[in-house]
C-alpha positions in Angstrom: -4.2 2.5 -25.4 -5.0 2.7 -21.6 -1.6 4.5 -19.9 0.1 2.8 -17.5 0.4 4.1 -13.5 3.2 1.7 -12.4 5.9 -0.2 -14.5 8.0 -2.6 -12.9 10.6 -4.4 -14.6 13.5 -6.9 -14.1 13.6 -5.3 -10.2 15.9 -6.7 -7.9 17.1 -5.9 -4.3 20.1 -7.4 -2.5 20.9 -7.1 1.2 24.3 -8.5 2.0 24.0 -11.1 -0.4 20.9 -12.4 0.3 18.1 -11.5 -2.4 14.7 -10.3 -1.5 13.3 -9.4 -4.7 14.6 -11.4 -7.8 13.6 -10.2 -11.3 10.4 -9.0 -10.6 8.6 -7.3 -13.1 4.6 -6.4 -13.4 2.6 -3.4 -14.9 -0.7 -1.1 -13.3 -3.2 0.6 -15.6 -4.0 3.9 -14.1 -7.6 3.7 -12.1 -6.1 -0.5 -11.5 -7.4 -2.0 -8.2 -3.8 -4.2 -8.1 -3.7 -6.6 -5.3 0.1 -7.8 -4.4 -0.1 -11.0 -2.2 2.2 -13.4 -0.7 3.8 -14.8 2.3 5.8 -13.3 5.0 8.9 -12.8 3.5 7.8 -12.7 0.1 9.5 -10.0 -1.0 6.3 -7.4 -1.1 6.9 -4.8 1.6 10.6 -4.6 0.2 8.8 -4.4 -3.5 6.7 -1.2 -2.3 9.4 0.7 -0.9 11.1 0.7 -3.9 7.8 1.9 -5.7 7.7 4.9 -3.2 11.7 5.8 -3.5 12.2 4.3 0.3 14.7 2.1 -1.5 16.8 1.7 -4.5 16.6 -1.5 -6.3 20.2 -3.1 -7.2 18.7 -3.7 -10.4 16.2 -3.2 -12.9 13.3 0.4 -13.8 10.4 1.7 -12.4 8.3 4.0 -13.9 5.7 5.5 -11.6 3.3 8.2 -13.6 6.2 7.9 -16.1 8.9 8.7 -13.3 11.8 7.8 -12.5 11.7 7.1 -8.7 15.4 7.0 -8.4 16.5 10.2 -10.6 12.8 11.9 -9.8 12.1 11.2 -6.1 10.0 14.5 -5.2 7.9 14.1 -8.7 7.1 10.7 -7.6 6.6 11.5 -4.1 3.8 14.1 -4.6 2.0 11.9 -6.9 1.1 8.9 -4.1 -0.2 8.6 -0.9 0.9 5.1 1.2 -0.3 3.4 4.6 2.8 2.1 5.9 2.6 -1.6 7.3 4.1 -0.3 10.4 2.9 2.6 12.4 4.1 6.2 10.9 2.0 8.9 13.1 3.1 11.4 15.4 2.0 10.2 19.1 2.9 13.8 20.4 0.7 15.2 18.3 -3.4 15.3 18.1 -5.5 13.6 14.9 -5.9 17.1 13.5 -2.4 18.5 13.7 -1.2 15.0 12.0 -3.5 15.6 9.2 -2.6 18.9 8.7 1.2 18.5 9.1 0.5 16.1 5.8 -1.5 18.2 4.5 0.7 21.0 4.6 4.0 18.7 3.3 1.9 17.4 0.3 1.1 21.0 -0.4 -2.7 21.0 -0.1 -4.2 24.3 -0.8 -4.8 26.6 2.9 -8.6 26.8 2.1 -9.1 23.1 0.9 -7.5 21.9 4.2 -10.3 22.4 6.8 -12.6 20.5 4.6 -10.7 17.2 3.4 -9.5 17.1 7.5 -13.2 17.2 8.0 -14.5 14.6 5.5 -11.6 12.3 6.3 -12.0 12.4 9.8 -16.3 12.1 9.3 -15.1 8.8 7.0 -12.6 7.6 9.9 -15.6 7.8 12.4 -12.4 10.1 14.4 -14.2 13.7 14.2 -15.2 13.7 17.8 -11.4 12.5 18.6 -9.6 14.8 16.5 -8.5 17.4 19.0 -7.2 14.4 21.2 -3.5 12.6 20.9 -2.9 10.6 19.1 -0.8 8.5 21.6 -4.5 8.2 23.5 -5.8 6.3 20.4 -6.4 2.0 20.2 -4.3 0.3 17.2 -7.0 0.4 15.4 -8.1 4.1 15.9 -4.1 5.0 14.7 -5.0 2.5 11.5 -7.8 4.5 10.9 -6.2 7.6 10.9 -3.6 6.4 8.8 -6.0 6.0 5.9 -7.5 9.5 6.3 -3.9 10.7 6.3 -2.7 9.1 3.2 -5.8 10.4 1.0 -6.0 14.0 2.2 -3.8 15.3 -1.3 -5.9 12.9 -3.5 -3.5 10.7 -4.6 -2.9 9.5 -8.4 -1.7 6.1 -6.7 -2.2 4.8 -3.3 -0.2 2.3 -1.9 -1.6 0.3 1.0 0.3 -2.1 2.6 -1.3 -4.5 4.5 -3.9 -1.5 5.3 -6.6 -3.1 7.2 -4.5 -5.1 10.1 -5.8 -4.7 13.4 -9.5 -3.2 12.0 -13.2 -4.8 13.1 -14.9 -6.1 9.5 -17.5 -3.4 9.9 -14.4 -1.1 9.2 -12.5 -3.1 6.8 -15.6 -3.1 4.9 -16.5 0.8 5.4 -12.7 1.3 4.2 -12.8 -0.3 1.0 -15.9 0.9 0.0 -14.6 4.4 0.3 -11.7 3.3 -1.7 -13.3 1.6 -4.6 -15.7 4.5 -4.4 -12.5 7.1 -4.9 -11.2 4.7 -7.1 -14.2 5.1 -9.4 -15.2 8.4 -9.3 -11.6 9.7 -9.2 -9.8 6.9 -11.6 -7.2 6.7 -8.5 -4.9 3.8 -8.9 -4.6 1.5 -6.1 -1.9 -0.8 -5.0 -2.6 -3.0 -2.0 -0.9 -5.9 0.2 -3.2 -8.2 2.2 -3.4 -11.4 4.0 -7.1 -11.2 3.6 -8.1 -13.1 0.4 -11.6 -12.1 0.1 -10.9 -8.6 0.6 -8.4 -9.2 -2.7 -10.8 -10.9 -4.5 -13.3 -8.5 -4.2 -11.3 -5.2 -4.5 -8.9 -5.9 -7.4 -9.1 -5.9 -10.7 -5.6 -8.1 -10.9 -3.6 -9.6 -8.5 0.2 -10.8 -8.7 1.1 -13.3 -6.4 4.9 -12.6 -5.0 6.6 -15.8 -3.2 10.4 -15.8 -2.4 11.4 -13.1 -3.9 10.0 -13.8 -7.5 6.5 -13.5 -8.8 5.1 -16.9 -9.0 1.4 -16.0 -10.9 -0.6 -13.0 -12.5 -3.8 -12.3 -13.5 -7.4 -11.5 -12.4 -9.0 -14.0 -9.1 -10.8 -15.9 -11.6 -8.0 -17.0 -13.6 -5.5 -17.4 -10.9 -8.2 -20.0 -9.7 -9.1 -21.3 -13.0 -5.3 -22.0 -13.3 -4.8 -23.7 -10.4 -8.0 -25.5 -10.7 -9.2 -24.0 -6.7 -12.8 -22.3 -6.2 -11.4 -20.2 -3.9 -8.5 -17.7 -4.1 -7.2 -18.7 -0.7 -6.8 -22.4 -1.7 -5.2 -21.4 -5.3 -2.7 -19.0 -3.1 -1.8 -22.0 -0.6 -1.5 -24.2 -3.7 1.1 -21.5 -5.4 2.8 -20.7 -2.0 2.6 -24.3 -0.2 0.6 -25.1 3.1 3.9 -24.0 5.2 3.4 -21.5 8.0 6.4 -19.1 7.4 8.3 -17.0 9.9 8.2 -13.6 10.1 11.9 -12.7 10.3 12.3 -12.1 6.4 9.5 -9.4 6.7 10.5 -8.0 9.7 13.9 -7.6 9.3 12.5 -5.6 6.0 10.6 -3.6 8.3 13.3 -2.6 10.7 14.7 -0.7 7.7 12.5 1.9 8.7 10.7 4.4 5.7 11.5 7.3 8.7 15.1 7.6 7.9 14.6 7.4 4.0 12.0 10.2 3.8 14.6 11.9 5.8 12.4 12.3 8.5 
């Protein structure tokens, strides 16, 4: 019986009356590519904050590695790495000293540091940069950084949320073969957002498709399609989700409730 990373069940979140996640409920195997799609608004950033222990649900049980995110925050904490949606670096600082400040609060051992700094920075294409701020860098230099921070304790689960915003497709591409590759070698389970259906379609292994607050659709890209009788996944999402373009006020007003605060930062 393949063990389960992340186990999601009956989750719901209120905010003054108004619900953002209704009832939701979904299960990862560990070393799953999961892809969680759906529309602004949908309900998925608010979903992966509760994962992480940014937020408590109003309702329902998570498991994450069998624990409790509510009653087991630091447990759970150490086990993940995330890549905000929203920019989490310290401008103030230089590339290195942000990777090593995260290395240092995920605990990663003094002489492995140098090293995974080094390799994740080589991977970034940011080595030559690394003794330069970080409020120097281009959006998509900080994005890029981001993902080197968020792998440097070598993570059971990664969550990545909307990860690849702002990136060229050379890098998209680079990135996700460097994931799947961890992924492989290191049976690291990953949990992604995108607005990019191929790059769900090719990375996943299942995909749940989140609209208004409930999940709407689950399975692998095949039989999503096959279900909704679309060769493509972007025209069986449109046909789950409808062809109209949303606001992003839901989403951002989600954001606003900034991950800073809750990690006490």
């Amino acid at each position: 019986m393949e063990e389960l990373a992340i186990v999601a069940k009956d989750l719901v979140k209120n905010f003054n009356g108004f619900t953002a996640v209704d009832h939701v409920s979904f299960t990862v195997k560990q070393g799953e590519m999961f892809a969680f799609l759906g529309p602004n608004g949908a309900g998925k950033t608010t979903t992966i904050k509760m994962l992480t222990t940014l937020l408590q649900p109003t309702a329902g049980t998570i498991l994450i590695n069998g624990n409790d995110p509510v009653k087991q925050q630091d447990l759970v904490r150490k086990s993940f790495g995330i890549v905000f949606q929203d920019p989490s670096l310290d401008d103030d600082l230089t590339a290195y000293e942000n990777m090593e400040f995260h290395a240092a609060f995920y605990h990663v051992p003094d002489n492995q540091r140098e090293e995974r700094i080094r390799v994740l920075l080589n991977f970034v294409e940011l080595w030559e940069r690394k003794d330069n701020m970080v409020k120097t860098f281009s959006g998509g230099m900080k994005r890029r950084l981001e993902i080197a921070r968020g792998l440097i304790h070598h993570p059971k689960i990664l969550f990545l949320d909307e990860p690849t915003i702002g990136l060229d497709p050379q890098t998209r591409n680079h990135m996700w073969e460097y994931i799947k590759d961890l992924n492989k070698k290191e049976k690291m389970t990953v949990f992604f957002t995108t607005h990019y259906m191929e790059e769900a379609e090719k990375a996943s292994d299942k995909i749940a498709i989140i609209d208004k607050g409930k999940i709407i659709s689950q399975g692998t890209a095949a039989g999503i399609k096959k279900s909704t009788k679309k060769s493509s996944l972007e025209d069986a999402f449109l046909e789950l989700t409808g062809r109209k373009i949303r606001d992003e006020d839901a989403s951002a007003t989600d954001r606003m409730r900034t991950h800073r605060k809750a990690w006490g930062r």
